[in-house]
C-alpha positions in Angstrom: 22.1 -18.6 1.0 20.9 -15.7 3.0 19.7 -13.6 -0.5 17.8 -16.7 -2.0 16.2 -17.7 1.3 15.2 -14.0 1.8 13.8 -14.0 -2.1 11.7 -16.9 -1.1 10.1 -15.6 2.2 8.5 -12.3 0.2 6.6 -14.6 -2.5 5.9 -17.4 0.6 2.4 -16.6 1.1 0.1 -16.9 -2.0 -3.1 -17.2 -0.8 -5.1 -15.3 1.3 -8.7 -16.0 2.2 -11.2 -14.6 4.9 -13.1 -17.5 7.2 -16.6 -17.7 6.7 -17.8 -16.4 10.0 -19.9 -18.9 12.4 -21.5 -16.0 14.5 -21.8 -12.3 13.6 -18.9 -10.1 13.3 -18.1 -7.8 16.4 -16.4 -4.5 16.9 -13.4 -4.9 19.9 -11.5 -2.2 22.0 -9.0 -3.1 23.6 -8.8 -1.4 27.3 -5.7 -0.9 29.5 -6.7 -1.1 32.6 -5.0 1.5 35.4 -4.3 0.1 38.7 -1.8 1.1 41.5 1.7 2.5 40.1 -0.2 3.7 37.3 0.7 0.2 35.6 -1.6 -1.4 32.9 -3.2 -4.5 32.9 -2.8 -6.4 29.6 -5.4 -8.1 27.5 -6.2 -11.9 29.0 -6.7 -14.0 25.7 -6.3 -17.7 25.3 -4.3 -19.4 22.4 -5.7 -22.6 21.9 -3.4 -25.5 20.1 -4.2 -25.4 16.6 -5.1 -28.9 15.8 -3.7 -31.0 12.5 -0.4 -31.8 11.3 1.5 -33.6 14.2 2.9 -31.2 16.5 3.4 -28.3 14.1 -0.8 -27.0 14.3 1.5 -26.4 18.5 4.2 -24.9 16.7 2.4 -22.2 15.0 0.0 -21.4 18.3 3.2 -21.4 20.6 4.9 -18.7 17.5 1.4 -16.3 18.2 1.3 -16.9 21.9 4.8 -15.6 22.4 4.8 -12.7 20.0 1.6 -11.6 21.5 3.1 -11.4 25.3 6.1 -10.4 23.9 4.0 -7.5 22.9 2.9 -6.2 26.7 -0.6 -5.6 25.6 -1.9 -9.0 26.2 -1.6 -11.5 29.1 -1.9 -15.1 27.1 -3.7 -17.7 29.5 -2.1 -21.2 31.0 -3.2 -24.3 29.5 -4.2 -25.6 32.3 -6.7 -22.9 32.5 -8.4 -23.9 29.2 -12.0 -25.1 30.0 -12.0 -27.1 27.0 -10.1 -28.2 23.6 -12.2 -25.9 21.4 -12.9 -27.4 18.1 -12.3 -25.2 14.9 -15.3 -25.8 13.3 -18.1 -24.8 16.3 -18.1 -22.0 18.2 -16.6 -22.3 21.8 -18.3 -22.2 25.4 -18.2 -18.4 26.0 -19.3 -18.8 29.4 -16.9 -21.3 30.3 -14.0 -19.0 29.0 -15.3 -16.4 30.9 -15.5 -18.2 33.5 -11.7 -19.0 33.0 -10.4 -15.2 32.8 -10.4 -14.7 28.7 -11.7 -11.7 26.8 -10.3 -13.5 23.5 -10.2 -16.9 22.4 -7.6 -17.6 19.1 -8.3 -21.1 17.7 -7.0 -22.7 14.6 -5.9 -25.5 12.4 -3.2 -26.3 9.9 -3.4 -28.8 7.4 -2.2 -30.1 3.5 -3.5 -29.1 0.6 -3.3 -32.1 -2.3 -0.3 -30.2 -3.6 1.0 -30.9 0.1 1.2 -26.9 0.6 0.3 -25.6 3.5 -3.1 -24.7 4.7 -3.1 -22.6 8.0 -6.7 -21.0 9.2 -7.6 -19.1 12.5 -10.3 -17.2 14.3 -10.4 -15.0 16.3 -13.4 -14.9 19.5 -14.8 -12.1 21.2 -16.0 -14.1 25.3 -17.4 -11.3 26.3 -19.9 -10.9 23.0 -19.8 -14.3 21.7 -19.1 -13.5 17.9 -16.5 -13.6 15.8 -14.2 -10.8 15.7 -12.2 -12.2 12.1 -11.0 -14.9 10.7 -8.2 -16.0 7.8 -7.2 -18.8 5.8 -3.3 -18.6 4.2 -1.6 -21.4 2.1 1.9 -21.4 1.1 5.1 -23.8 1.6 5.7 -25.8 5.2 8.6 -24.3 5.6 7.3 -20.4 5.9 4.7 -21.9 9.1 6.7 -19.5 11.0 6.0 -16.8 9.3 2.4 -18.1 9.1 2.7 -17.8 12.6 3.7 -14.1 12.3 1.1 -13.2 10.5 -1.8 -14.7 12.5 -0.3 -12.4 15.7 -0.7 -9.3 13.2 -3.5 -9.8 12.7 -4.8 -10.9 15.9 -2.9 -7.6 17.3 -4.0 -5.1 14.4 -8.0 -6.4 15.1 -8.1 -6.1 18.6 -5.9 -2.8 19.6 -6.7 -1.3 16.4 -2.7 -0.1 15.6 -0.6 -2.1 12.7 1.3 -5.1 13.0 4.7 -5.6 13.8 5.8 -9.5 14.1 6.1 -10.4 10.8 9.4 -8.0 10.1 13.3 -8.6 10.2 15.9 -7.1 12.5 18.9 -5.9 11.0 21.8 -5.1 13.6 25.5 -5.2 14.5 26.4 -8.6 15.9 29.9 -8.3 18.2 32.0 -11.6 19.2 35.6 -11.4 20.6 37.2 -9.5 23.1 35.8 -5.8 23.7 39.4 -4.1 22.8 38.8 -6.2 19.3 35.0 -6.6 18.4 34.5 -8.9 15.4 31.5 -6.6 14.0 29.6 -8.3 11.3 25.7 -7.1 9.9 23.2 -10.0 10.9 19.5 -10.4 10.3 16.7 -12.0 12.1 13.0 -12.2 12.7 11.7 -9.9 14.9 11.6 -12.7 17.7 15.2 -13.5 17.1 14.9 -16.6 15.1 16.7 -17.4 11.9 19.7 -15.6 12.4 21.9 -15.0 9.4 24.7 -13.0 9.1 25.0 -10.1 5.9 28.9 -10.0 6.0 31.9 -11.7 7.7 33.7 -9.7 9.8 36.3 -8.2 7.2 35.1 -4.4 7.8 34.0 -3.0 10.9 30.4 -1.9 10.4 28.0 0.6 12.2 24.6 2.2 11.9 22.7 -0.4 9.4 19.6 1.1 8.4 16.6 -0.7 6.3 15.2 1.0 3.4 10.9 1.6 3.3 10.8 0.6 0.2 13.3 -1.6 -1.2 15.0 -4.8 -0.2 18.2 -2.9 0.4 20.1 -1.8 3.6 22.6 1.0 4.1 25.6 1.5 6.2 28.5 2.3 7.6 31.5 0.5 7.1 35.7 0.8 7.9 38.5 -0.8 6.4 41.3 -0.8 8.8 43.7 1.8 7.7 41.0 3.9 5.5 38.4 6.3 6.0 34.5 4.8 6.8 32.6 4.6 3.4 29.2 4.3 2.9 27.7 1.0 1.8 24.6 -0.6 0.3 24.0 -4.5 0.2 20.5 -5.4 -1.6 19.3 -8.4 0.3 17.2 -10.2 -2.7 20.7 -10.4 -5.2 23.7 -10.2 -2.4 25.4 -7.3 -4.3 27.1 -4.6 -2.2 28.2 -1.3 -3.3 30.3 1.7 -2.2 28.3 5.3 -2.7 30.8 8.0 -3.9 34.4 8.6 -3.7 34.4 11.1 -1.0 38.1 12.1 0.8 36.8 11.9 4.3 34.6 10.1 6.2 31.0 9.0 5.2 28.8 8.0 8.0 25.1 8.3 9.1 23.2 7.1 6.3 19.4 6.8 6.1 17.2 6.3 3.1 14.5 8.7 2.0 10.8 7.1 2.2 11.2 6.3 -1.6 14.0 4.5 -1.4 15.7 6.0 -4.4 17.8 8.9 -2.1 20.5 9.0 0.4 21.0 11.4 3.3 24.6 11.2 5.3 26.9 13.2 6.9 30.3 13.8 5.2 33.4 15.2 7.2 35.4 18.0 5.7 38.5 18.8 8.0 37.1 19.3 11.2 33.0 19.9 10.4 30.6 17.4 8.9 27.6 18.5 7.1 24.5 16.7 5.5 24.2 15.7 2.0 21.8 14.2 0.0 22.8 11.5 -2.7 20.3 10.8 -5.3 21.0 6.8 -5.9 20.1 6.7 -9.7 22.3 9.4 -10.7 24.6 9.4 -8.2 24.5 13.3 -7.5 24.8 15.0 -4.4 23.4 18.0 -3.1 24.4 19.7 -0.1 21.8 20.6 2.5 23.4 22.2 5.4 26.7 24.3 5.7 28.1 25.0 9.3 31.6 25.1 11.0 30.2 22.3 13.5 29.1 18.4 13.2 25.6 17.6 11.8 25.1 14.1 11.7 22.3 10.8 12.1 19.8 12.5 10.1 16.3 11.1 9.3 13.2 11.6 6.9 9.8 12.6 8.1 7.8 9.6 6.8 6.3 11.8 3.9 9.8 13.0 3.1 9.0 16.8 3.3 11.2 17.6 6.4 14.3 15.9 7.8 15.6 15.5 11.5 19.4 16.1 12.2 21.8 16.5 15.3 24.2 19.2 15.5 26.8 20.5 18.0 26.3 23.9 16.0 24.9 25.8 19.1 27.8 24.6 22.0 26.4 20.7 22.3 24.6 18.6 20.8 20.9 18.9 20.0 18.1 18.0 17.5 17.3 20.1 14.4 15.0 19.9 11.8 14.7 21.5 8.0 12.7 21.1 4.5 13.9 18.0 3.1 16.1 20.8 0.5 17.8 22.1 3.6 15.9 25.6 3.8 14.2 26.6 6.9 16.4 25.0 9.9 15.4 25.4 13.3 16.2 23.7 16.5 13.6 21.8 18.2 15.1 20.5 21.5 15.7 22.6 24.5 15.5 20.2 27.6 18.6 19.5 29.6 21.1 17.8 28.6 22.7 16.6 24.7 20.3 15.1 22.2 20.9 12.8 19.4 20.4 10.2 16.8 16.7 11.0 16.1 14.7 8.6 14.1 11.2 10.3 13.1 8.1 7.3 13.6 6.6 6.1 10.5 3.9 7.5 11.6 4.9 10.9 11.9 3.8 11.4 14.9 7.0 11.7 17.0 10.9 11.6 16.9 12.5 9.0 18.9 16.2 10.1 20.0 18.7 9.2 22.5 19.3 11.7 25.9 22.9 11.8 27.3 22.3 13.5 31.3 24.0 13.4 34.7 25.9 10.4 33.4 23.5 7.8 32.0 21.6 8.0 28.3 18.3 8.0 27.7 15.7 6.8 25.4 12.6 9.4 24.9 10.4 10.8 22.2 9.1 14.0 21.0 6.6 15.8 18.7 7.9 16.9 15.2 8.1 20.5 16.8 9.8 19.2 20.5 7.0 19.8 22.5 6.0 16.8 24.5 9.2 14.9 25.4 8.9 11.8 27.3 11.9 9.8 28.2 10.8 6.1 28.1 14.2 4.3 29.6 17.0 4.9 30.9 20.0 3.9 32.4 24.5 3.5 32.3 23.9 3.2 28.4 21.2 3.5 26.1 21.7 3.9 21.8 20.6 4.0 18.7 16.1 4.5 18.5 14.9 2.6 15.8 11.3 2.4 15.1 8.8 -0.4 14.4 6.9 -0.6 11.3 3.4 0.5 13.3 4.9 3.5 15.0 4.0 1.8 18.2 7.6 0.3 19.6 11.1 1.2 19.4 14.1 -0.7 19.6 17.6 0.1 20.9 20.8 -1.1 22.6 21.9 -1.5 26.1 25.6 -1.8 27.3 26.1 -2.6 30.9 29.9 -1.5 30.3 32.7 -3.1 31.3 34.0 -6.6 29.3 30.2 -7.3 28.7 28.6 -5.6 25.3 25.4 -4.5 24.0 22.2 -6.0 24.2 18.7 -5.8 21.9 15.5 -4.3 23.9 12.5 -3.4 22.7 10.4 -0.5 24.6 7.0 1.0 23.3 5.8 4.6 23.7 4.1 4.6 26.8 7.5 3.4 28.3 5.1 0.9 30.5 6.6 -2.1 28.1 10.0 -3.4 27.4 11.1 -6.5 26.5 14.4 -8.1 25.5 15.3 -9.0 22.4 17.1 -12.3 21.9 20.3 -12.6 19.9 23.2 -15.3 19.2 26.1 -12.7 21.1 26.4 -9.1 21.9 24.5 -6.6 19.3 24.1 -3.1 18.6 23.0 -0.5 16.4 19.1 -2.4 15.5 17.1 -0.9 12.3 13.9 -2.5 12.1 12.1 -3.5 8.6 8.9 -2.8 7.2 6.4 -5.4 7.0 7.7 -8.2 4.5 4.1 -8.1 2.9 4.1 -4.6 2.6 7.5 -4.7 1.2 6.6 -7.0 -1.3 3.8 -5.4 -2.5 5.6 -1.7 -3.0 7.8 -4.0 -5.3 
């Protein structure tokens, strides 16, 4: 079951333990190198094939050699480039990898404890200084050694560019099947890779705009009985229990958790406006935070939960808005061309991702908190739905080419220099990425 296994992945990894170092620490930057275009050149680093185990020490290596390309900041090596099989235990030939075109060198082993747990160690090389940048030992169950893998590219990532870790999250989104004039639209969940798909609910309700809580295992969202009005929903993905917030007349759409994880914002229809309310999840209450004859709608938290982002049609079309998180002090803080909406502030706090619709095609950009600084990052026919990663560094969204076809998962970061697709089992939309499972587990 999709709760228990879930249960199971946030208590996988018990032990933690740094690698006695076999040269002296170093200090790495990681340097993006300009060339013609203006293009980047990523990080070369070889991932060599973590000995022990059969074929599963390969297994783990091939997980961190694809989530670090996957990542556009580094350019992993061929095989056949590899100068040697580096052994774990000695330090490698720097020269010779130098020689070869690495800046980094990743080796590693897996192997059983006497409980048969798994024991999975790596370290990580500077070529260019010959020392060790870091190294970890982890032990848990065999059947997490793909998180293991996860992990390892965190950390391997997080040391070398300096900015947090992103591969070892889930992917919550809309997965579509069937005919576009009848979508079958069930909530699915993945790793961030698109492995281990599992599906949240069966197709009975339509559902829309899934969004992850910061703080708790739970996910809200949108969902539509045929016949009725859309209600707002929250499924807790550790027990499998769902429940309905409020009784409201009309529709309920839009919702986003606070950075707590105990409140609710949303946007509720009345006749023919829609305002923002906040629902306080232990009591139920709700307090009304904005009050206009227009639609305000999609809005978000500021990662410190002092100031929320909206989108409102209040001034002719639609643009972004933002307000104390007790709806005093609203201001509009776009004023480019064209409409603006669904904004997602960064965890970081340091912009607000939101989607562009202009001369026909939608956009995905960013801005500061007060709107200076907007950069569109894609574009293109169809663009939706900003979600950021857990490091403030990417943000994933859907692409629909139109026609019969549907949406598809991509991944872009905020230099707009990287995207990437994102693999799933059919068409998907609507994307809300999680925070880091071992972050989530210990705010728990």
């Amino acid at each position: 079951m999709i709760t228990r296994f879930l249960s199971r992945l946030l208590v996988a990894l018990a032990v933690v333990v740094p690698m006695a170092a076999l040269a002296p620490a170093a200090q790495a930057q990681l340097s993006f190198r300009v060339g013609p275009g203006g293009q980047f050149q990523p990080m070369p680093i070889a991932v060599a094939d973590f000995s022990g185990e059969g074929d599963l020490g390969q297994r783990v290596s091939g997980i961190i050699t694809s989530n670090l390309q996957r990542s556009g900041y580094f350019a992993p090596l061929d095989k056949s480039r590899f100068p040697e099989r580096p052994s774990f235990d000695a330090a490698p030939r720097f020269d010779a990898w130098k020689m070869a075109g690495a800046q980094a060198l990743v080796t590693g082993r897996v192997s059983r404890d006497p409980s048969g747990r798994l024991r999975a160690e790596f370290r990580l090389w500077d070529i260019e200084s010959g020392q060790q940048l870091t190294g970890q030992q982890y032990v848990t169950d065999a059947n997490f050694w793909r998180r293991v893998g996860h992990i390892i590219s965190d950390a391997v990532y997080s040391k070398v560019t300096g900015f947090g870790g992103f591969f070892d999250t889930r992917i919550v989104f809309v997965d579509e099947s069937g005919p576009k004039e009848n979508r079958r639209k069930r909530l699915a969940i993945m790793d961030q890779d698109g492995a281990n798909v599992r599906y949240l609910t069966q197709g009975d309700t339509s559902v829309v705009t899934p969004r992850y809580s910061p703080a708790t295992q739970d996910i809200t969202y949108s969902a539509q009985v045929e016949g009725q009005q859309p209600r707002v929903q929250v499924i807790n993905l550790e027990t499998g229990t769902r429940q309905v917030l409020g009784n409201f007349p009309d529709m309920a759409s839009s919702p986003r958790f606070a950075p707590d994880g105990q409140r609710i914002v949303m946007s509720l229809q009345q006749g023919g406006n829609a305002n923002i309310f906040m629902m306080d999840l232990g009591s139920r209450n709700t307090t009304r935070l904005t009050s206009t004859a227009a639609i305000d709608t999609s809005p978000s938290f500021s990662p410190d939960g002092s100031q929320i982002v909206f989108e409102s049609d209040r001034g002719g079309k639609q643009q972004i808005y933002a307000m104390n998180a007790d709806g005093s002090n609203q201001r509009r803080i776009s004023f480019g061309d064209g409409a603006y909406s669904q904004p997602a502030w960064s965890p970081r706090g340091d912009y607000i991702a939101f989607t562009k619709q202009r001369a026909g095609g939608f956009a995905i950009g960013i801005m500061k908190p007060d709107g200076s600084g907007e950069r569109i990052l894609t574009e293109g026919f169809h663009n939706e739905s900003p979600t950021w990663a857990p490091n403030g560094q990417y943000i994933l969204f859907f692409r629909d080419p139109g026609g019969q076809a549907g949406g598809k998962l991509y991944m872009v970061d905020i230099t707009g220099r990287v995207e990437q697709p994102v693999p799933t089992p059919s068409f998907a939309s609507d994307p809300t990425w999680s925070p880091l499972l071992s972050e989530s587990r210990q705010s728990n």
